[in-house]
C-alpha positions as CSV (number, residue, x, y, z in Angstrom):
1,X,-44.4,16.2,31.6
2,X,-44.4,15.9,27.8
3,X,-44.8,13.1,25.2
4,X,-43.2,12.7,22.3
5,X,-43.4,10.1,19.1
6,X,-40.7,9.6,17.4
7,X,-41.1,7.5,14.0
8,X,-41.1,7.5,10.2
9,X,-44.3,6.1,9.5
10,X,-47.0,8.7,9.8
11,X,-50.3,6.4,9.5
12,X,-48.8,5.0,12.7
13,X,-48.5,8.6,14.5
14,X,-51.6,9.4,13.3
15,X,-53.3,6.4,15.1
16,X,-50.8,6.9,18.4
17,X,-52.1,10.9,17.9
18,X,-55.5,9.5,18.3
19,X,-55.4,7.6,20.9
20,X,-53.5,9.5,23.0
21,X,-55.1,13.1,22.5
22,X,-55.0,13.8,26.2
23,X,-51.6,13.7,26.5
24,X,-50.9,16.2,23.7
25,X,-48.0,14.6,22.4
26,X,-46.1,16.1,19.7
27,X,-43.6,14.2,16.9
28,X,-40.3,15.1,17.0
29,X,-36.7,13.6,15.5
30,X,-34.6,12.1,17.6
31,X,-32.1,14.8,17.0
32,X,-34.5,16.9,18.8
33,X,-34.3,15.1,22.0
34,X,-31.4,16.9,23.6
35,X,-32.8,20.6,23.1
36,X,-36.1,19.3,24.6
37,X,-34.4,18.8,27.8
38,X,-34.2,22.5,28.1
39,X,-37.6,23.2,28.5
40,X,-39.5,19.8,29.4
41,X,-39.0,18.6,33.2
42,X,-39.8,15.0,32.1
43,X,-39.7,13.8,28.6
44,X,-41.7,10.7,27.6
45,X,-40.4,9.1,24.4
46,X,-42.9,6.8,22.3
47,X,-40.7,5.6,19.7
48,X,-41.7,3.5,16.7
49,X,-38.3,1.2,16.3
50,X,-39.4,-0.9,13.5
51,X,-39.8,2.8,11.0
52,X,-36.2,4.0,12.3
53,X,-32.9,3.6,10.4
54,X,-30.0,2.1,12.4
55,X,-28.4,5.5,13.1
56,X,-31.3,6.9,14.6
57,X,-31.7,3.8,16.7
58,X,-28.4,4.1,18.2
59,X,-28.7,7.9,18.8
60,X,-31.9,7.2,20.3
61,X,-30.6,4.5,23.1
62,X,-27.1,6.8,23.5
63,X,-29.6,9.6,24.8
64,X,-31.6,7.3,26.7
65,X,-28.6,6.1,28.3
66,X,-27.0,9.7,29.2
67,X,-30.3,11.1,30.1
68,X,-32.1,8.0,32.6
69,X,-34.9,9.7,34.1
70,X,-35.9,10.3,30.5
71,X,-39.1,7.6,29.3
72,X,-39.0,5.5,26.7
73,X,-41.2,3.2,25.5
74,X,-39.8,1.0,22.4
75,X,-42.9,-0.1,19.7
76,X,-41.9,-2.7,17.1
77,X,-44.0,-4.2,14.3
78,X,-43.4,-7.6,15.2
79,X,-41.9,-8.2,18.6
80,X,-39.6,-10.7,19.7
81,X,-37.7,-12.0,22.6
82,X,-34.3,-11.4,21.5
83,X,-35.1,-7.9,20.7
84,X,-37.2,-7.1,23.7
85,X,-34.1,-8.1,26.2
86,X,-31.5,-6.2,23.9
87,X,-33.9,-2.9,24.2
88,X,-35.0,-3.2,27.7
89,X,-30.7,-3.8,28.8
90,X,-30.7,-0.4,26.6
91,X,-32.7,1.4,29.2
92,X,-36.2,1.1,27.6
93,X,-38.5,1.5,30.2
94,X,-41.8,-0.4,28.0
95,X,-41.4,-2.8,25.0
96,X,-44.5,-3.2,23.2
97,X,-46.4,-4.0,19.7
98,X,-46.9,-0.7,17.6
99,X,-50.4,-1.8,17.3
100,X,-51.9,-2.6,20.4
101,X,-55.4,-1.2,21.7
102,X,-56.0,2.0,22.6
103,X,-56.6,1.1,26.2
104,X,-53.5,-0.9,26.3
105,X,-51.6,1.4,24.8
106,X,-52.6,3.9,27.2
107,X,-51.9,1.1,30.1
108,X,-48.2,1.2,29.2
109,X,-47.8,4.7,29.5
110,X,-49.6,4.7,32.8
111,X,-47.7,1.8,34.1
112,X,-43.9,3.5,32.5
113,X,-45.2,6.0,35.0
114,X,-45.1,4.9,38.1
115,X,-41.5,3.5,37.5
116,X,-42.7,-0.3,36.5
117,X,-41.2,-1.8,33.1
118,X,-43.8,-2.6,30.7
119,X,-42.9,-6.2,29.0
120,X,-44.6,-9.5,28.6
121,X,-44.1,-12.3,31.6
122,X,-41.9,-14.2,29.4
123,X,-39.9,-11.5,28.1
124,X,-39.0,-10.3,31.8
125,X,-37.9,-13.8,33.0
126,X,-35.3,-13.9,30.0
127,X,-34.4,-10.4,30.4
128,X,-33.6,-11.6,35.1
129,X,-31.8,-14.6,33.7
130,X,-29.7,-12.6,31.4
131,X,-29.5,-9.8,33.4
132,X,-27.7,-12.6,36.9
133,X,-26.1,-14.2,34.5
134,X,-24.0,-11.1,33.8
135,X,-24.4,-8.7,37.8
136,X,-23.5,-5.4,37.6
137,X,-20.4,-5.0,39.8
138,X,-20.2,-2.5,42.6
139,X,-17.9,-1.2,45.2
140,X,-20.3,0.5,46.9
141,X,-21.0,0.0,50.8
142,X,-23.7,2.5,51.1
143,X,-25.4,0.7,48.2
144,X,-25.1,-2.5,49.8
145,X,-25.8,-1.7,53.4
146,X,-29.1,0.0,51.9
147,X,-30.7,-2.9,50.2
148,X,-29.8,-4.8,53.7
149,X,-31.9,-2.1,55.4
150,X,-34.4,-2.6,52.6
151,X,-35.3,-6.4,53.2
152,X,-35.2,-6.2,57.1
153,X,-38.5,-6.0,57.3
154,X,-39.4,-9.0,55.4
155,X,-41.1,-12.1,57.0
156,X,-39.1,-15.3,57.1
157,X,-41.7,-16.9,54.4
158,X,-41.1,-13.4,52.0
159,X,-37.2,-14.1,52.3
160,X,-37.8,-17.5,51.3
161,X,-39.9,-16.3,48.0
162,X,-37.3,-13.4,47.6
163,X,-34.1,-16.2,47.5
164,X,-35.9,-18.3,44.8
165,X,-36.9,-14.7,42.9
166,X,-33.8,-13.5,42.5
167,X,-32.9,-17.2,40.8
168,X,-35.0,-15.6,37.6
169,X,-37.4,-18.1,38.8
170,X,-41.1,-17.1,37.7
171,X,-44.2,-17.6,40.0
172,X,-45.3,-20.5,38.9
173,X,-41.3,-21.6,39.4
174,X,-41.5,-20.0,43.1
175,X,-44.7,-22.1,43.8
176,X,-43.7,-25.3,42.6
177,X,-40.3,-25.0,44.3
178,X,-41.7,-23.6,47.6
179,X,-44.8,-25.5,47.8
180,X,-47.0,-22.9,47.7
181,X,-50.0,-21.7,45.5
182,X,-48.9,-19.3,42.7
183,X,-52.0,-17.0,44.7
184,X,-50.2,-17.3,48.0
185,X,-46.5,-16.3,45.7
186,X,-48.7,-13.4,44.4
187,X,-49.5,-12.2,48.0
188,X,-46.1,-12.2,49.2
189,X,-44.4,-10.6,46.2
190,X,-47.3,-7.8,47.1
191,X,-46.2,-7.5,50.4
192,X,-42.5,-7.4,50.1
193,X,-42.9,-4.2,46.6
194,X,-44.9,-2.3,49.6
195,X,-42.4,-3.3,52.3
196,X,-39.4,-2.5,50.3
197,X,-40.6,0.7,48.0
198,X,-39.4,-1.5,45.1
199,X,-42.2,-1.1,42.2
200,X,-41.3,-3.5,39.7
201,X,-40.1,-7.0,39.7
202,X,-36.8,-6.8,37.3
203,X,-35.4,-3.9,40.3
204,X,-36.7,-6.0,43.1
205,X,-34.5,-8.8,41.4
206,X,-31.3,-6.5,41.1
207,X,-31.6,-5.3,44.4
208,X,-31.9,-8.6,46.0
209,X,-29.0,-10.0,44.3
210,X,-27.2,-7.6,45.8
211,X,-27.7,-8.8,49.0
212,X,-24.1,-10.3,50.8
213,X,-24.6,-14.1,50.9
């Protein structure tokens, strides 16, 4: 497991250098990326969006896209909703501010990690609504006889949080509609990610709507 900047700002790979010694990342262009697949297992991609021209944005995303187990964390200067959903429906796995804290900085990369998407609350309740406005369609049986399999398990008062999840609903949505405290929506949304093996809430989402009515 590697990490990698990519940017055109140096001051701001310096600082991400710093604060992320331990990781001995290294900076690289994107053009790079490909021939680093042939001797890295896992890449992790720290990419400073707001220093890269238009071309090297798209190329960027397009590898991202035909390489998914690749991680990429997308850094902008001044982050914004709009963006933040268009980046993260790219296959970002984290969408941050260049500038954060060391500690948080180091948070994202650790949460990237295990497979969660790194985004603010808000951010990630646009980026459900969008994301059921617009289902992905599949034929699949298998896939849909899996997530079937995958919420058996759940209580009937876990079903009842999933159905009003996979509205885009947030907790405090969930509590209000279920009469609830947004604690008790906490607990259950615990329970179901360990029940199902889900580990983030934009896949738990997906795979619920997924579910035959």
């Amino acid at each position: 497991m590697k990490l990698f900047f990519i940017g055109n700002r140096p001051k701001v790979l310096e600082r991400w250098n710093k604060l992320l010694v331990d990781w001995q990342p290294s900076a690289v262009d994107v053009s790079e990326l490909v021939g680093l697949l042939n001797t890295e297992r896992q890449l992790i991609v720290l990419a400073h969006l707001s220093s890269l021209n238009e071309n090297d944005s798209q190329l960027l995303f397009s590898f991202k896209r035909d390489n998914p187990g690749v991680i990429l964390i997308a850094c902008t200067d001044a982050p914004n909703e709009n963006e933040g959903v268009s980046v993260l429906q790219s296959g970002a796995n984290g969408y941050t501010n260049t500038y954060v804290t060391g500690s948080l900085l180091f948070d994202v990369v650790k949460t990237v990690l295990r497979g969660d998407i790194w985004a603010g609350p808000e951010l990630l309740q646009k980026l459900l609504k969008r994301l059921l406005s617009n289902p992905p369609v599949t034929d699949s049986k298998v896939d849909t006889a899996e997530t079937v399999d995958c919420f058996e398990g759940l209580s009937s008062r876990e079903h009842d949080v999933l159905s009003v999840l996979v509205t885009g609903a947030s907790n405090k949505e969930i509590a209000r509609e279920l009469d609830i405290t947004e604690r008790t929506v906490k607990a259950h949304l615990s329970s179901i990610f360990q029940k199902t093996g889900v580990t983030d809430r934009v896949s738990l989402v997906l795979m619920a709507s997924k579910q035959p009515a």
